[in-house]
C-alpha positions in Angstrom: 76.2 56.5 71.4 75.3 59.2 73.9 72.2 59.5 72.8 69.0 61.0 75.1 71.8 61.2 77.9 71.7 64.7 80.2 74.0 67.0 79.0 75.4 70.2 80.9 73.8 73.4 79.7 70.4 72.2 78.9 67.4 72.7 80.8 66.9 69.2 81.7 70.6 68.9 83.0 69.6 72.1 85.6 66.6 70.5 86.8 68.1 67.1 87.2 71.3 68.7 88.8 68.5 70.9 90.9 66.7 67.5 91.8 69.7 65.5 93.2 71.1 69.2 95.2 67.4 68.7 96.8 67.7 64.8 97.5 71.0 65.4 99.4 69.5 68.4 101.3 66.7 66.5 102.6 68.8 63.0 103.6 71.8 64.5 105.4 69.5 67.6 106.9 67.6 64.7 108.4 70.4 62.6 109.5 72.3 65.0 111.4 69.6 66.9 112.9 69.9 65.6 116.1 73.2 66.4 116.6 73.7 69.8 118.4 70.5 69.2 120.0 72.3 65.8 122.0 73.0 68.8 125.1 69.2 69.4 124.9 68.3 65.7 125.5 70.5 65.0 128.5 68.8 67.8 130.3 65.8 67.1 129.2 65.3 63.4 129.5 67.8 63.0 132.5 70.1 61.1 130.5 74.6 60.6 130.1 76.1 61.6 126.6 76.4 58.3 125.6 72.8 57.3 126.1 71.9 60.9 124.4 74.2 60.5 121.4 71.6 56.9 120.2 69.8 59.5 118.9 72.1 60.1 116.1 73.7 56.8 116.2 71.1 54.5 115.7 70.0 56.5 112.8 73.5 56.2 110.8 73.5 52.4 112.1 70.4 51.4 110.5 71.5 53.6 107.3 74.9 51.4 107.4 73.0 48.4 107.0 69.8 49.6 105.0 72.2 50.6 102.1 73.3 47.5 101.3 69.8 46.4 100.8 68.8 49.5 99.1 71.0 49.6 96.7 70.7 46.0 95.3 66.6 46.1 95.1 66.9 49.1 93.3 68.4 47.0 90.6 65.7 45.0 90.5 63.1 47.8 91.2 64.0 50.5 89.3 65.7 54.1 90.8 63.2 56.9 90.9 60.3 55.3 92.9 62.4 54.1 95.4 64.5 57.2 96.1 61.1 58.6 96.4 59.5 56.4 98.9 62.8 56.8 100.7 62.4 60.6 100.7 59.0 60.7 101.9 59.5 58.0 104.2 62.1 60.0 106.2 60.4 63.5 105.7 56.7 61.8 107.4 59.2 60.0 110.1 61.1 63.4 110.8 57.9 65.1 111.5 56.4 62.4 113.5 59.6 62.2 115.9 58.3 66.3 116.7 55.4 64.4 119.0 57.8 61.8 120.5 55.7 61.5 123.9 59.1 59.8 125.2 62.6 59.3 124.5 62.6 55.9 123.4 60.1 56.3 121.0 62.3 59.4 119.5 65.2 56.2 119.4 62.3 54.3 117.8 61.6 56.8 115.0 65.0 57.8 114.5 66.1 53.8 113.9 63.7 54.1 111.2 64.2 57.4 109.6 68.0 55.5 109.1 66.3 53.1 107.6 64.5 55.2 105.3 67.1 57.7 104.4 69.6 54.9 102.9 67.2 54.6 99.7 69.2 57.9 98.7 73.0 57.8 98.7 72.5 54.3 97.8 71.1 54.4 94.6 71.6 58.7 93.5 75.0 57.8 92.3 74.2 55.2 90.1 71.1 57.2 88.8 73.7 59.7 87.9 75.7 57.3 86.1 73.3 56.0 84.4 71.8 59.7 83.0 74.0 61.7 82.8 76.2 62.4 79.9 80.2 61.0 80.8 81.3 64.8 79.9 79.0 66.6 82.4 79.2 64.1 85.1 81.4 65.2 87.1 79.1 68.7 87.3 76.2 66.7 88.0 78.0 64.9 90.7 79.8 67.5 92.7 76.4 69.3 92.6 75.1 66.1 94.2 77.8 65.9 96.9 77.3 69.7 97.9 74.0 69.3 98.5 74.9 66.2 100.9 77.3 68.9 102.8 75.0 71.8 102.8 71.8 69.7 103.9 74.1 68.5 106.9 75.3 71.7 107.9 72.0 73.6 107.9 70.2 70.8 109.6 72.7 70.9 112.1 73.0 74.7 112.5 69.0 75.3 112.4 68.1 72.4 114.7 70.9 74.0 117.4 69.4 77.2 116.8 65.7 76.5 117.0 66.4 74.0 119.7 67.6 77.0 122.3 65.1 79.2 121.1 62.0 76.8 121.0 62.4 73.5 122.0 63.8 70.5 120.4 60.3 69.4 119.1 60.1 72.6 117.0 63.6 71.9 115.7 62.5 68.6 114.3 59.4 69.7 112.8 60.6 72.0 110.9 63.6 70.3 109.4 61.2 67.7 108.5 58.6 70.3 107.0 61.7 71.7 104.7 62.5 67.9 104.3 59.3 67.3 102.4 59.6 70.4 100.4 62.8 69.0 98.8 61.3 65.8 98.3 58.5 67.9 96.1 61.2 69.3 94.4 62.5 66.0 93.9 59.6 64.4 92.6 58.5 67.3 90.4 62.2 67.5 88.6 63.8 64.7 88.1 62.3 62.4 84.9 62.7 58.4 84.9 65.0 56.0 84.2 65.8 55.9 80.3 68.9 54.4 80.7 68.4 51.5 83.4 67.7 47.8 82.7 65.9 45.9 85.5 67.6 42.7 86.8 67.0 39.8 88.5 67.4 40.2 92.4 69.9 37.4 93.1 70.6 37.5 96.9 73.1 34.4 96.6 75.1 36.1 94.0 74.9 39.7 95.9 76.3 37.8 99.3 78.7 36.1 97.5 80.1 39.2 96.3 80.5 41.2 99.4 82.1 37.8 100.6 84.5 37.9 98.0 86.0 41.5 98.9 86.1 40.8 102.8 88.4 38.2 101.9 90.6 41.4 100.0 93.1 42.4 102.7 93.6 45.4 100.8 90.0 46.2 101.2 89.4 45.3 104.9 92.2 47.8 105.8 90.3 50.1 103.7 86.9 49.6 105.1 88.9 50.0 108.9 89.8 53.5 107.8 86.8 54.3 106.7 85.1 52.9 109.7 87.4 55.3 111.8 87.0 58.3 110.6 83.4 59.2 110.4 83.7 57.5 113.6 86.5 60.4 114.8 84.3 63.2 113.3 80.8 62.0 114.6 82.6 62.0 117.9 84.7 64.9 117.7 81.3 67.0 117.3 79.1 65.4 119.3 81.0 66.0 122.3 82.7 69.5 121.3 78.9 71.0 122.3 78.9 70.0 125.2 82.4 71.4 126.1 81.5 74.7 124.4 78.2 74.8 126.7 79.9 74.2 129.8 82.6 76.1 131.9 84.5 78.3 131.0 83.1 79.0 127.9 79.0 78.8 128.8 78.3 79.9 124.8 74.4 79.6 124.4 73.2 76.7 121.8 72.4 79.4 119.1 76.3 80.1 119.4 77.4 76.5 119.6 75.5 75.2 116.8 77.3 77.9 114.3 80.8 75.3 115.3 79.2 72.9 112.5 79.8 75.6 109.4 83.7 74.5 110.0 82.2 71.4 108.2 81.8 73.9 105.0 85.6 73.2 104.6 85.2 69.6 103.1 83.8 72.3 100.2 87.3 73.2 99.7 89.3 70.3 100.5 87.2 67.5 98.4 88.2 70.6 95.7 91.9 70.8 96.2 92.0 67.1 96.5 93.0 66.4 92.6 95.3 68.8 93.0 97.3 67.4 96.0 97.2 63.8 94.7 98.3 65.5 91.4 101.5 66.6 92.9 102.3 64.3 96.1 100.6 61.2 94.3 98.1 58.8 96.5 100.4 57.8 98.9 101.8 60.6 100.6 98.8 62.9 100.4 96.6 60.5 102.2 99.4 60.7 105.5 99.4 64.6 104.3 95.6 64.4 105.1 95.9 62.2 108.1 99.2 64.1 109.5 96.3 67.1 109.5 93.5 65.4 111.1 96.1 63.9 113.6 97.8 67.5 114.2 94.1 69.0 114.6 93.3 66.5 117.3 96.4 67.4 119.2 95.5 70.9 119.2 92.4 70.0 120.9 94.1 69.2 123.9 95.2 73.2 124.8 91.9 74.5 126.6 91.5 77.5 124.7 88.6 78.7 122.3 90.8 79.3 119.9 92.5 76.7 119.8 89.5 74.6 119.7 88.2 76.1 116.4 91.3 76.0 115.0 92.3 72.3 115.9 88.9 71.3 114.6 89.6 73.4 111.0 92.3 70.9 110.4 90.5 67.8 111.8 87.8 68.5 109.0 90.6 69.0 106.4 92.3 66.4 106.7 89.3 64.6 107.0 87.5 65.0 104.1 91.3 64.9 102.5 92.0 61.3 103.8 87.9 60.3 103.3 88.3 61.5 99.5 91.0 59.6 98.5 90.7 56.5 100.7 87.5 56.2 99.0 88.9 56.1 95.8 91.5 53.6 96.8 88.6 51.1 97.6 87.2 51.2 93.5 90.6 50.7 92.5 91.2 48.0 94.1 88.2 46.2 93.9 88.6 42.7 91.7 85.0 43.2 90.2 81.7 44.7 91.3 82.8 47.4 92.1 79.2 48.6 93.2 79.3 46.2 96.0 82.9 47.1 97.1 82.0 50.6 97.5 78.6 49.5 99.5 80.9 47.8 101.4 82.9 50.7 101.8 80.1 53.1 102.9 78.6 50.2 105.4 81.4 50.5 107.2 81.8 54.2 107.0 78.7 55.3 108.8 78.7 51.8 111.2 81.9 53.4 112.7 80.0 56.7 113.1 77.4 54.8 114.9 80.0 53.0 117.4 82.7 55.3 118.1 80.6 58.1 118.4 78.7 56.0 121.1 82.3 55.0 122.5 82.9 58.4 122.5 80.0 58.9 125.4 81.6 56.6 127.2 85.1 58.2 127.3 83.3 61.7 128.3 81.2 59.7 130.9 84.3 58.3 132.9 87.0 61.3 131.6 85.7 64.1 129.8 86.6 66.0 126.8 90.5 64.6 127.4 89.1 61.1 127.3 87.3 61.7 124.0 90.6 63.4 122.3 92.7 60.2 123.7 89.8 58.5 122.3 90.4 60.1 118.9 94.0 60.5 119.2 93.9 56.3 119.2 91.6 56.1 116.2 94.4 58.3 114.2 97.4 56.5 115.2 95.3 53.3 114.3 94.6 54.8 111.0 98.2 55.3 110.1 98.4 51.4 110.6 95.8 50.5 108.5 97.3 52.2 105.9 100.9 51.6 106.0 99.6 47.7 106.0 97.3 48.4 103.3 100.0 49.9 101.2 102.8 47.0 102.0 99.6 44.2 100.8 99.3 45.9 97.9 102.9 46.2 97.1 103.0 41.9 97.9 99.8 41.6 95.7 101.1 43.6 92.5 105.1 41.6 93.2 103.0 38.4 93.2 101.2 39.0 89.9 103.9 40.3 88.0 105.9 36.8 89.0 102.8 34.8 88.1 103.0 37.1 84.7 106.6 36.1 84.2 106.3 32.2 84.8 103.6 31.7 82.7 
């Protein structure tokens, strides 16, 4: 049945495994390269935090939308070649953004690169799926999803550290040199397709399915969660640089841009996450992993260094805690095409990165750092709403089938 499918173990599985660590590397290195380098740009180009932060914004706004394109011509078009073009695409646009003569055209290229990057998490999943035998998926995929985390923490950590000891340009240029390396590495080691049938691209029948799950109030609480908090994290940050920069702590950017390993702990918690659910079931452990992020955020408050890194080690657990298994929640509750509901779900996940981290500028424009944690501290509590509703709808949905069940 399984037959010509990747299996764990062989040497096809290591470079296949090798080939998707790479793809992650070079999309998320990429996307959050500009990050700890949002400081640099309001010195350097005389503008607020909020106007500085487009530069990562726009990017995860145009990869919002571009996903849900990407991943729908790629049934039609096949995966390889398009996770290709999408690699090289952002690795030439990375590199060009190095000679921005301005900083609207660094917005411009940036806008694009978001554009370019979504041919990846789109469609590497389903390539997966598709290849990879069902006993060694989950290998293949936690693979995938560390190189997502590493390639966001090193492109954060090298751009802030080449940024104060360069320039910003050299930053760039060399995360998009190391960029196309992983895209050669790509190219070189993963084979095509064996398992994927091409299908019609039917744009009436794609719309009318992510029409059919807004209408899921389940869902649309989901996708508001979601929506929040990459939103909370993108801000959270964003804007902690520019605190650790400033008085009283006046750490260099080299320092500051070392703040974005804590990010390493989604490692553990996306690990420990079957084990929570396990025990507390998926109920509580999502407020468990909300109660953290909510009780890091507080935290934030006390103007202490300490208390700073330690508030923001419990934001990120509980993020990636609440993340993983509201995630999860949104395939279950899907009624069909499931694909599309998880698009959905990802759509909205990095369009609230995009806007609240923007929002976020605003809030440290007119009331600094306190503003952003009241900011944040909203986005929680709202959150905890979603949720509780989500959980109530559900319970009406599954009472309302079961009488349906009964009477007929």
């Amino acid at each position: 049945m399984y037959q010509d499918y990747i299996e764990r173990g062989t040497p096809e599985f290591r470079r296949t495994a090798f080939a998707f660590f790479a793809a992650g590397f070079n999309t998320f290195a990429i996307l959050y390269a500009a990050q700890p380098l949002l400081p640099i740009f309001v010195e350097k180009y005389n503008v607020d935090a909020s106007v500085s932060s487009l530069s990562l914004t726009l990017t995860t706004l145009t990869l919002a939308l571009s996903m849900l394109i990407f991943g729908s011509l790629s049934e039609a078009l096949g995966r390889k070649n398009i996770m290709i073009i999408s690699m090289v695409a952002a690795s030439v646009l990375c590199i060009l953004t190095a000679f921005s003569p301005n900083f609207e055209s660094l917005l411009v290229l940036r806008a694009l690169q978001g554009v370019a990057l979504a041919g990846v998490p789109s469609i590497a999943m389903a390539y997966i799926s598709e290849e990879i035998h069902p006993r060694s998926l989950a290998l293949a995929m936690g693979l995938y999803i560390s190189g997502n985390s590493l390639g966001a923490v090193f492109g954060r950590v090298l751009s802030g550290i080449l940024g104060d000891m360069i320039n910003w340009q050299a930053a760039v240029l060399v995360i998009g040199l190391i960029s196309m390396a992983a895209t050669i590495v790509f190219i070189k080691s993963l084979r095509p397709s064996r398992h994927f049938t091409a299908e019609e691209l039917n744009i009436k029948a794609l719309a009318g399915y992510l029409i059919h799950h807004l209408k899921n109030p389940v869902l649309l609480c989901l996708y508001g969660i979601g929506f929040l908090l990459l939103g909370i994290n993108m801000a959270l940050f964003s804007y902690v640089t520019f605190v650790l920069l400033g008085a009283p702590y006046s750490l260099s950017q080299s320092l500051v841009s070392w703040i974005f390993l804590i990010l390493l702990i989604g490692t553990v918690s996306s690990a420990l996450t079957g084990t929570i659910v396990t025990r507390l079931g998926k109920v509580k452990s999502i407020y468990t992993g909300l109660g953290i992020l909510s009780l890091g955020i507080i935290l934030l408050f006390i103007p202490n260094m300490a208390a700073i890194i330690i508030g923001m080690c419990l934001f990120t657990y509980g993020f990636f805690l609440s993340h993983s298994i509201v995630s999860g929640l949104v395939g279950e509750n899907a009624d069909g095409h499931k694909a599309q509901a998880s698009s959905l779900y990802l759509f909205f996940y990095y369009s609230g990165s995009a806007v609240i981290a923007t929002l976020g500028g605003v809030f440290w424009n007119y009331s600094g750092w306190n503003g952003v944690i009241y900011m944040t501290a909203a986005c929680a509590v709202l959150s905890f709403i979603l949720i509780f509703t989500a959980i109530k709808l559900k319970r009406v949905q599954t009472a309302g089938e079961l009488t349906a069940k009964t009477e007929s």
